[in-house]
PDB file of N, CA, C and O in Angstrom:
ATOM      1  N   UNK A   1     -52.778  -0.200 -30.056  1.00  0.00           N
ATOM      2  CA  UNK A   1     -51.494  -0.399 -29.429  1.00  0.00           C
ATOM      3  C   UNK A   1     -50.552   0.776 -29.725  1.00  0.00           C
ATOM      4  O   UNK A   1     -49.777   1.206 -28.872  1.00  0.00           O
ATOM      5  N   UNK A   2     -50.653   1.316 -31.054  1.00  0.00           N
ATOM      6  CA  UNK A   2     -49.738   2.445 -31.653  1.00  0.00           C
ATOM      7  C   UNK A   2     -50.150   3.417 -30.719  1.00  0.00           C
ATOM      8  O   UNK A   2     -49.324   3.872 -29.928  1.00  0.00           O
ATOM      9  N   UNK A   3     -51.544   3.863 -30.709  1.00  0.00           N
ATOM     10  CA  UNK A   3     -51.825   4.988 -29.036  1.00  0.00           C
ATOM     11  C   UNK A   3     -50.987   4.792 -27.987  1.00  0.00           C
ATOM     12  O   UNK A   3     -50.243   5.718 -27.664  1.00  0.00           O
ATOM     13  N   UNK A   4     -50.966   3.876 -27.455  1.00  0.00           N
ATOM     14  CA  UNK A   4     -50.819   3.964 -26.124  1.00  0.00           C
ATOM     15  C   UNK A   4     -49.158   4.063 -25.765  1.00  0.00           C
ATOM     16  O   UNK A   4     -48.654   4.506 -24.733  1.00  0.00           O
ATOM     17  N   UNK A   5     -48.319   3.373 -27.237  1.00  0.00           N
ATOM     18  CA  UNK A   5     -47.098   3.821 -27.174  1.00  0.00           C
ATOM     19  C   UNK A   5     -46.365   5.568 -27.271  1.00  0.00           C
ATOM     20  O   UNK A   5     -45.286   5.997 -26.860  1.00  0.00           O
ATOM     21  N   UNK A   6     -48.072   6.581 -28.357  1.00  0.00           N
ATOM     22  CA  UNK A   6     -47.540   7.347 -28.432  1.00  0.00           C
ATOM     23  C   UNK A   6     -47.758   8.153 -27.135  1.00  0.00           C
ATOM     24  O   UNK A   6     -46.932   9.032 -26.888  1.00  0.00           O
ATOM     25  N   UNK A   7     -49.043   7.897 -26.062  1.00  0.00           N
ATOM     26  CA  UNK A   7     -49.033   8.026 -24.990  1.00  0.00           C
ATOM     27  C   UNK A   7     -48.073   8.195 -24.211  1.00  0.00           C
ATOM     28  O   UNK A   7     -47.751   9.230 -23.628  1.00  0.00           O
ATOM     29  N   UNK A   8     -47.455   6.892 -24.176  1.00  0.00           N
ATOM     30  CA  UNK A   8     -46.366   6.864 -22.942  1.00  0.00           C
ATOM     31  C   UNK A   8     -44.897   7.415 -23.329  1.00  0.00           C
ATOM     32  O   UNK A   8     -43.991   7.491 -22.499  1.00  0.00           O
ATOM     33  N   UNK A   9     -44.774   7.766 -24.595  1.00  0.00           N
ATOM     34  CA  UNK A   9     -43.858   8.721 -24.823  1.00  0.00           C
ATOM     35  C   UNK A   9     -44.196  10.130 -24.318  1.00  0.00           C
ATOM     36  O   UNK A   9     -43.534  10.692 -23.446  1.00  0.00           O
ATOM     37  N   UNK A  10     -45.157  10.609 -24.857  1.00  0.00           N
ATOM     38  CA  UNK A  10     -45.401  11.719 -24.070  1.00  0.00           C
ATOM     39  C   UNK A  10     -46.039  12.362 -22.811  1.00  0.00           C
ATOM     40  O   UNK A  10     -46.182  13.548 -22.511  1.00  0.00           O
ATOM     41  N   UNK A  11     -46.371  11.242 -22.180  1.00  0.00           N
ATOM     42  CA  UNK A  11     -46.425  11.345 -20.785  1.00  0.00           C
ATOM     43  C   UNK A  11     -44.992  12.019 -19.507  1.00  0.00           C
ATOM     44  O   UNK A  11     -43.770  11.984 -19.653  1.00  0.00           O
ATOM     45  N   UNK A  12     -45.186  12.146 -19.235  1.00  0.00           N
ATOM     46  CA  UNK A  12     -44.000  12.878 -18.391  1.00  0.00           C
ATOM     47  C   UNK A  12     -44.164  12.283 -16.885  1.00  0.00           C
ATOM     48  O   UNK A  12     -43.155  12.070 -16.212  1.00  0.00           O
ATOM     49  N   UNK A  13     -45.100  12.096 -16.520  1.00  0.00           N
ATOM     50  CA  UNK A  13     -45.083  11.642 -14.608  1.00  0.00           C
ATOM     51  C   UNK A  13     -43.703  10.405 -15.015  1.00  0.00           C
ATOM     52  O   UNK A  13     -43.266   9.726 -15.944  1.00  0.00           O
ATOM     53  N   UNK A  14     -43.483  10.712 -13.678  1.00  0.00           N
ATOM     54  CA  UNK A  14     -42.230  10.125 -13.108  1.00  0.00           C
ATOM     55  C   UNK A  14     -41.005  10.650 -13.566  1.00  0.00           C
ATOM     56  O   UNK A  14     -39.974  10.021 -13.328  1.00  0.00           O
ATOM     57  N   UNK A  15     -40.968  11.730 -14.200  1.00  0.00           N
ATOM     58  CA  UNK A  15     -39.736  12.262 -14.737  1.00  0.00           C
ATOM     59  C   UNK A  15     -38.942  12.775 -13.764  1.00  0.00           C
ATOM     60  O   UNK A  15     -37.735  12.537 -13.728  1.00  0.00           O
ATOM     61  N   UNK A  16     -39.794  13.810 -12.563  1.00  0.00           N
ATOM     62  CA  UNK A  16     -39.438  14.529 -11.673  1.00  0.00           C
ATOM     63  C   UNK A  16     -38.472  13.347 -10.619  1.00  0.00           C
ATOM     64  O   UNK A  16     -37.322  13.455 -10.193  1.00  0.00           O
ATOM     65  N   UNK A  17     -39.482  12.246 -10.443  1.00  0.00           N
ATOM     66  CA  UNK A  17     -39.220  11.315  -9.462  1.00  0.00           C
ATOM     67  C   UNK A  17     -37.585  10.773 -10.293  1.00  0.00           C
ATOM     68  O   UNK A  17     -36.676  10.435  -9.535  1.00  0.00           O
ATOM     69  N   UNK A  18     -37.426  10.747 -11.278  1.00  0.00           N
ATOM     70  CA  UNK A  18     -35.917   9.939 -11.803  1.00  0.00           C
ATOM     71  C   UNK A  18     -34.891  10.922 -11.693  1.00  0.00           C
ATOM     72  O   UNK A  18     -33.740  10.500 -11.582  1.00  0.00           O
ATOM     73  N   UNK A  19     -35.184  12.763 -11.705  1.00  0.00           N
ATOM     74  CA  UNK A  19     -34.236  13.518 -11.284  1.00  0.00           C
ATOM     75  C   UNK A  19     -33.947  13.688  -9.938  1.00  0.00           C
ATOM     76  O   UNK A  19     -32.900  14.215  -9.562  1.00  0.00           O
ATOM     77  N   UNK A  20     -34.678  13.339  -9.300  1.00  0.00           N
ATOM     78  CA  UNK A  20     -34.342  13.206  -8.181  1.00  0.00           C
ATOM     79  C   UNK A  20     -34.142  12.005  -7.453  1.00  0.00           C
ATOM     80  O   UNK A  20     -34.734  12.093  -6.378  1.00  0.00           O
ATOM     81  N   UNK A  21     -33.586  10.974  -7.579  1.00  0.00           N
ATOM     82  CA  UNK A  21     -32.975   9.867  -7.670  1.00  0.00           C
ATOM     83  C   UNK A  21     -31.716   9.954  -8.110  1.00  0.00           C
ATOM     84  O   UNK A  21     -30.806   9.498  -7.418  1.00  0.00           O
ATOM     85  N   UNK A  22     -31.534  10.392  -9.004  1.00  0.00           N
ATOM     86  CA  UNK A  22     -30.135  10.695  -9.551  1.00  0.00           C
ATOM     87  C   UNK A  22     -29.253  11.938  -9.033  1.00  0.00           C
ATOM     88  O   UNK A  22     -28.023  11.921  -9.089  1.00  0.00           O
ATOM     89  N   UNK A  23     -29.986  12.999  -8.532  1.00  0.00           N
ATOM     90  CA  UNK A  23     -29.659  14.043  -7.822  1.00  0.00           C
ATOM     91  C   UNK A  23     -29.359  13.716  -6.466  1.00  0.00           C
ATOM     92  O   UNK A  23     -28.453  14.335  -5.908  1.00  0.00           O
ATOM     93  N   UNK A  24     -30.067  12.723  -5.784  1.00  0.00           N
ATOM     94  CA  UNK A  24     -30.101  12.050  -4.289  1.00  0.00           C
ATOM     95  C   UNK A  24     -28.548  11.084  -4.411  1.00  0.00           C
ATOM     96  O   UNK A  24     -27.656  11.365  -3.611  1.00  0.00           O
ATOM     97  N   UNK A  25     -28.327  10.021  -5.389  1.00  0.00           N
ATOM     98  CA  UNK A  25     -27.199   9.458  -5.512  1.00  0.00           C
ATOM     99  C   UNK A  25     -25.733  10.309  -5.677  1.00  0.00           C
ATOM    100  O   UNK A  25     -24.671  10.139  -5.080  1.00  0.00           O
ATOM    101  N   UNK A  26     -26.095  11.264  -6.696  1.00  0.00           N
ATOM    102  CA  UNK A  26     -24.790  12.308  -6.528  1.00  0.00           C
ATOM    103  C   UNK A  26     -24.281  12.633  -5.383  1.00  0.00           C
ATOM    104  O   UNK A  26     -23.102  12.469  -5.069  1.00  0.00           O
ATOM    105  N   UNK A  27     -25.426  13.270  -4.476  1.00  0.00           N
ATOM    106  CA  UNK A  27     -25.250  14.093  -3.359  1.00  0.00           C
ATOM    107  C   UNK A  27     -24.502  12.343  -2.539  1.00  0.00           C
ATOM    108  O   UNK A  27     -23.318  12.036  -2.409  1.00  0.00           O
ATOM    109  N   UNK A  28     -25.028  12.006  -2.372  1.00  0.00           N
ATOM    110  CA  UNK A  28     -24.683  10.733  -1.647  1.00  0.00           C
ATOM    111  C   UNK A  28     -22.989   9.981  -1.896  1.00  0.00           C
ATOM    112  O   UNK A  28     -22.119   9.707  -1.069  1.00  0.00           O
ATOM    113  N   UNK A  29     -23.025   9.836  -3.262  1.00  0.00           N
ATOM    114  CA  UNK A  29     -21.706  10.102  -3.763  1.00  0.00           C
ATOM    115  C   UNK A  29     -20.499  10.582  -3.469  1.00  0.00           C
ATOM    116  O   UNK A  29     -19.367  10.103  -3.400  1.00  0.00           O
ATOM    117  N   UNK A  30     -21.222  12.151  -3.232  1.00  0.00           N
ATOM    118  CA  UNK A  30     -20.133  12.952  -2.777  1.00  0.00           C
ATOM    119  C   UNK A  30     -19.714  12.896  -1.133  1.00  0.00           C
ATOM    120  O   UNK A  30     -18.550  13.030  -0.756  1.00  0.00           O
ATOM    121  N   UNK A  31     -20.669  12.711  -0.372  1.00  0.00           N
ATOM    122  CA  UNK A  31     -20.643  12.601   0.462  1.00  0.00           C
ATOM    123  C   UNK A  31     -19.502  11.446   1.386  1.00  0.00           C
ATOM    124  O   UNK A  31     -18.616  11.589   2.229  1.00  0.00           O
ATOM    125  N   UNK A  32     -20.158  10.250   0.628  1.00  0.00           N
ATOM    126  CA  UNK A  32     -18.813   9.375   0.537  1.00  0.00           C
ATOM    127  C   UNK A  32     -17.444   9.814   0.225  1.00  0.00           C
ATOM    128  O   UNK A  32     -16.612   9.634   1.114  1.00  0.00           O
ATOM    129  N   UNK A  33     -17.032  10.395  -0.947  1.00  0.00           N
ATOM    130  CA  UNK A  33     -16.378  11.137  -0.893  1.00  0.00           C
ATOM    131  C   UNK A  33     -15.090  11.780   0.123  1.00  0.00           C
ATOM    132  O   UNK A  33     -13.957  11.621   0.577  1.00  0.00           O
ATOM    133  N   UNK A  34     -16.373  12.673   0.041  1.00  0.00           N
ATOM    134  CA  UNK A  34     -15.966  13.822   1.607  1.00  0.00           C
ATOM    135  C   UNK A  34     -15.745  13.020   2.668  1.00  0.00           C
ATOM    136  O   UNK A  34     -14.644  13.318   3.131  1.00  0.00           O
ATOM    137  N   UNK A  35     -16.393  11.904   3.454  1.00  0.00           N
ATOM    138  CA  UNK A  35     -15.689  11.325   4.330  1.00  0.00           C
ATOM    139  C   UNK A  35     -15.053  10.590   4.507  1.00  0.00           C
ATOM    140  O   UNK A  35     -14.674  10.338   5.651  1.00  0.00           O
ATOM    141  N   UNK A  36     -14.636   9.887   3.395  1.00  0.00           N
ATOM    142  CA  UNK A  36     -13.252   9.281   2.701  1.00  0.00           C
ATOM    143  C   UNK A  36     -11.928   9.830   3.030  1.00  0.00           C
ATOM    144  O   UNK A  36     -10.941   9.252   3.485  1.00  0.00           O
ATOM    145  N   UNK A  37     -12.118  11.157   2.683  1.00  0.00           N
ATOM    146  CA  UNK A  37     -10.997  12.262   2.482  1.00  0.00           C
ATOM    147  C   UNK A  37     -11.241  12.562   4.170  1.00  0.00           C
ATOM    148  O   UNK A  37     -10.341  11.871   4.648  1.00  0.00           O
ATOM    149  N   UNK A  38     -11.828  13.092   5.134  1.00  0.00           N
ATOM    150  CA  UNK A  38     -12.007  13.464   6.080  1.00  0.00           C
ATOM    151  C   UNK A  38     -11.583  12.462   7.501  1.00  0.00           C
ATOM    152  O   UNK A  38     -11.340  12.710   8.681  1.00  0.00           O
ATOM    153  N   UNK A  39     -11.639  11.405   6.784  1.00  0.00           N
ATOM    154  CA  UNK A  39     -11.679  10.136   8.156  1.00  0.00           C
ATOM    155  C   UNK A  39      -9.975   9.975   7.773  1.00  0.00           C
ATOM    156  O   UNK A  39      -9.282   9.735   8.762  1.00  0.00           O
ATOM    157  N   UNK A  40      -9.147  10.095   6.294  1.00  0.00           N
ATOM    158  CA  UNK A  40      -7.776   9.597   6.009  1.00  0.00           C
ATOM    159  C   UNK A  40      -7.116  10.843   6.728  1.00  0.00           C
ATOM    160  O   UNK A  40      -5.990  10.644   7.183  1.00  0.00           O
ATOM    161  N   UNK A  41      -7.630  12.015   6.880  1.00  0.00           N
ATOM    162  CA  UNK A  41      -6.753  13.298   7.367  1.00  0.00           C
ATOM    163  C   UNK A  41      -6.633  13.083   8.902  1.00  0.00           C
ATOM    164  O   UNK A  41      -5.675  13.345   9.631  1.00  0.00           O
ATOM    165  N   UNK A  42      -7.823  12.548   9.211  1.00  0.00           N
ATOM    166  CA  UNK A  42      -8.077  12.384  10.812  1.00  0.00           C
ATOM    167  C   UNK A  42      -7.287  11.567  11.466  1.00  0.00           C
ATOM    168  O   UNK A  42      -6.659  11.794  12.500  1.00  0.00           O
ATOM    169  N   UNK A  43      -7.341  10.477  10.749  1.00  0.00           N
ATOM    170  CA  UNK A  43      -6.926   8.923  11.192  1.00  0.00           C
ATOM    171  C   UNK A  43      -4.829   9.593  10.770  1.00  0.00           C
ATOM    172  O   UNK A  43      -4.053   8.665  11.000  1.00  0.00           O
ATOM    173  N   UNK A  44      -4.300  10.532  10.410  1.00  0.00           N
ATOM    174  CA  UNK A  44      -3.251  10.845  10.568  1.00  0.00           C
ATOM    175  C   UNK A  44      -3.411  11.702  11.198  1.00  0.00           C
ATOM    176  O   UNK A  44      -2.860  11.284  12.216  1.00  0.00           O
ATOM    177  N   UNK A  45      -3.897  13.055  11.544  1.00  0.00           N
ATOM    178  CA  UNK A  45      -3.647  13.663  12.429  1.00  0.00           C
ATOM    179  C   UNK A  45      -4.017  12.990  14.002  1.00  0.00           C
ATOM    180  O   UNK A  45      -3.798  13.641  15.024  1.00  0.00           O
ATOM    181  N   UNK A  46      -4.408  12.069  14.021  1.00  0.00           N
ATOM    182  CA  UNK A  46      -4.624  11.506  15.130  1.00  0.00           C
ATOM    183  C   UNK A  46      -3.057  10.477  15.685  1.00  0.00           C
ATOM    184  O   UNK A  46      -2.387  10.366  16.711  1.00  0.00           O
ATOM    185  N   UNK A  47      -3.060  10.076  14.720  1.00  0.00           N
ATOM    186  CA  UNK A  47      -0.904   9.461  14.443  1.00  0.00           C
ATOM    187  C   UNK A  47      -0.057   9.764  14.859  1.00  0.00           C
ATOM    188  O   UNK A  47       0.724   9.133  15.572  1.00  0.00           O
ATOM    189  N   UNK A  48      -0.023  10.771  14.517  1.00  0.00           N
ATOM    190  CA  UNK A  48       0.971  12.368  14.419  1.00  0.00           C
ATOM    191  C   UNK A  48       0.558  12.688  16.062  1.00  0.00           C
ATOM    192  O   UNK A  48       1.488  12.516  16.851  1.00  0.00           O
ATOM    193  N   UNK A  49      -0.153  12.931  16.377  1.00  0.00           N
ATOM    194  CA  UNK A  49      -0.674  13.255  17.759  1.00  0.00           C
ATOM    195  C   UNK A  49      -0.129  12.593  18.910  1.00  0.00           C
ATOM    196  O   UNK A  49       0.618  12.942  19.824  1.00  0.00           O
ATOM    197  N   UNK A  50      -0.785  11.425  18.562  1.00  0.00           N
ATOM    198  CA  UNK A  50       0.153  10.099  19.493  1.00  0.00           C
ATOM    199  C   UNK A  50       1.247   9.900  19.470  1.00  0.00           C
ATOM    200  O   UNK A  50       1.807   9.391  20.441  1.00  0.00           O
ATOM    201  N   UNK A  51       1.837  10.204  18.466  1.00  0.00           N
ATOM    202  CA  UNK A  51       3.764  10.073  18.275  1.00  0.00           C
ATOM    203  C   UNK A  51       3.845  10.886  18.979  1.00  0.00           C
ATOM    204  O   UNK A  51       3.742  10.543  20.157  1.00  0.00           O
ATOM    205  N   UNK A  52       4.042  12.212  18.733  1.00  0.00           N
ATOM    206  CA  UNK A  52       4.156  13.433  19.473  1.00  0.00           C
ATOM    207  C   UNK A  52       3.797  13.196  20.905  1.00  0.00           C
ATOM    208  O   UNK A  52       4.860  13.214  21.527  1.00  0.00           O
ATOM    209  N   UNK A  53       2.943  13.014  21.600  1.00  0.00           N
ATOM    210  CA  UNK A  53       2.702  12.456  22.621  1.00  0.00           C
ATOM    211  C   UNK A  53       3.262  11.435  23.453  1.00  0.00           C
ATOM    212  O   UNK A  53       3.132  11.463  24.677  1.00  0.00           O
ATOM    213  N   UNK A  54       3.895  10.511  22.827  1.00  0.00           N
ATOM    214  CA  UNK A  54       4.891   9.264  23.174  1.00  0.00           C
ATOM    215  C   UNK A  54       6.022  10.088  23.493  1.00  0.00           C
ATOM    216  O   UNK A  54       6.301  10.202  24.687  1.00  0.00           O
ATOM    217  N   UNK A  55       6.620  10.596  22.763  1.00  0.00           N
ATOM    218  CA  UNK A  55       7.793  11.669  23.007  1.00  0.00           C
ATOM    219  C   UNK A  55       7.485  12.244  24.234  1.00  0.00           C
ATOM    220  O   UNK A  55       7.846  11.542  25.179  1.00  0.00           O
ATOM    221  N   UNK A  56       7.027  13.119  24.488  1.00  0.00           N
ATOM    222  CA  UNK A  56       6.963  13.568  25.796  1.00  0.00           C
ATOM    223  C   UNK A  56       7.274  12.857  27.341  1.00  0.00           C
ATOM    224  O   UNK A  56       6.806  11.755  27.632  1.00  0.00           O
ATOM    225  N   UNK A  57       8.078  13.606  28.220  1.00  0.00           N
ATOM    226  CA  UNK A  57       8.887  13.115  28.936  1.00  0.00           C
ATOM    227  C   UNK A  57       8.301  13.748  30.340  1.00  0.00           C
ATOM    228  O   UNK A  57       9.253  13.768  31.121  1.00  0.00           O
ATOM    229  N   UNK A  58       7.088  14.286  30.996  1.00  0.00           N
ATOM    230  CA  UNK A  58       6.753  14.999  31.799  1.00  0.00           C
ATOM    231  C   UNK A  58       7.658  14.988  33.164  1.00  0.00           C
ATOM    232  O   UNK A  58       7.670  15.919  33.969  1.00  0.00           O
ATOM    233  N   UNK A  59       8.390  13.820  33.287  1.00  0.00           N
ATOM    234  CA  UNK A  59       9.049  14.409  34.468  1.00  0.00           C
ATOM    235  C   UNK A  59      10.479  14.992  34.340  1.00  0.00           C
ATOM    236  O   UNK A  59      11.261  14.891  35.286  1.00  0.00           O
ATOM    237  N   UNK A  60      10.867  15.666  33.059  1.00  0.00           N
ATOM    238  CA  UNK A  60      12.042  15.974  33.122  1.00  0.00           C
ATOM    239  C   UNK A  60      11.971  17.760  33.258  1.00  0.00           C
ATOM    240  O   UNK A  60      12.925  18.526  33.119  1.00  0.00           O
ATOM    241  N   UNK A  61      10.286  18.187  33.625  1.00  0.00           N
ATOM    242  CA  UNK A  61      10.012  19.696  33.863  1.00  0.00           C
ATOM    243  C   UNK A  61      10.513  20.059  34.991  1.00  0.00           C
ATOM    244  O   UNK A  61      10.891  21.229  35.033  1.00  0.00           O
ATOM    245  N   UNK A  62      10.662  19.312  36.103  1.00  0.00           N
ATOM    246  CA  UNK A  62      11.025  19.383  37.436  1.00  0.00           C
ATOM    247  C   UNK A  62      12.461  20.549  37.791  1.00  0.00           C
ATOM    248  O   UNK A  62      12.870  20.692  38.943  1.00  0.00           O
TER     249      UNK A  62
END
């Protein structure tokens, strides 16, 4: 039994597979993130747009 524990300590498969799992969630993470921040800038410049737009009076160019 003492083998096979010192085995699986020093075994390594699946190591690669857990950095990259954790490297995949970061990226993913951030990503969220980023379109967190990207959809709140939008969703006001889109606001701002339409106000601005309401204002406008097109027939007073005449």
């Amino acid at each position: 039994m003492m083998n096979f524990f010192k085995n699986f300590r020093k075994d390594e498969d699946g190591a690669v597979t857990v950095d990259w799992v954790v490297l995949t969630a970061a990226v993913v993470g951030l990503a969220v993130a980023a379109y967190s921040s990207i959809q709140t800038g939008a969703s006001d410049l889109t606001s701002r747009t339409n106000t601005y737009m309401d204002r406008q009076n097109p027939g007073s160019f005449r």
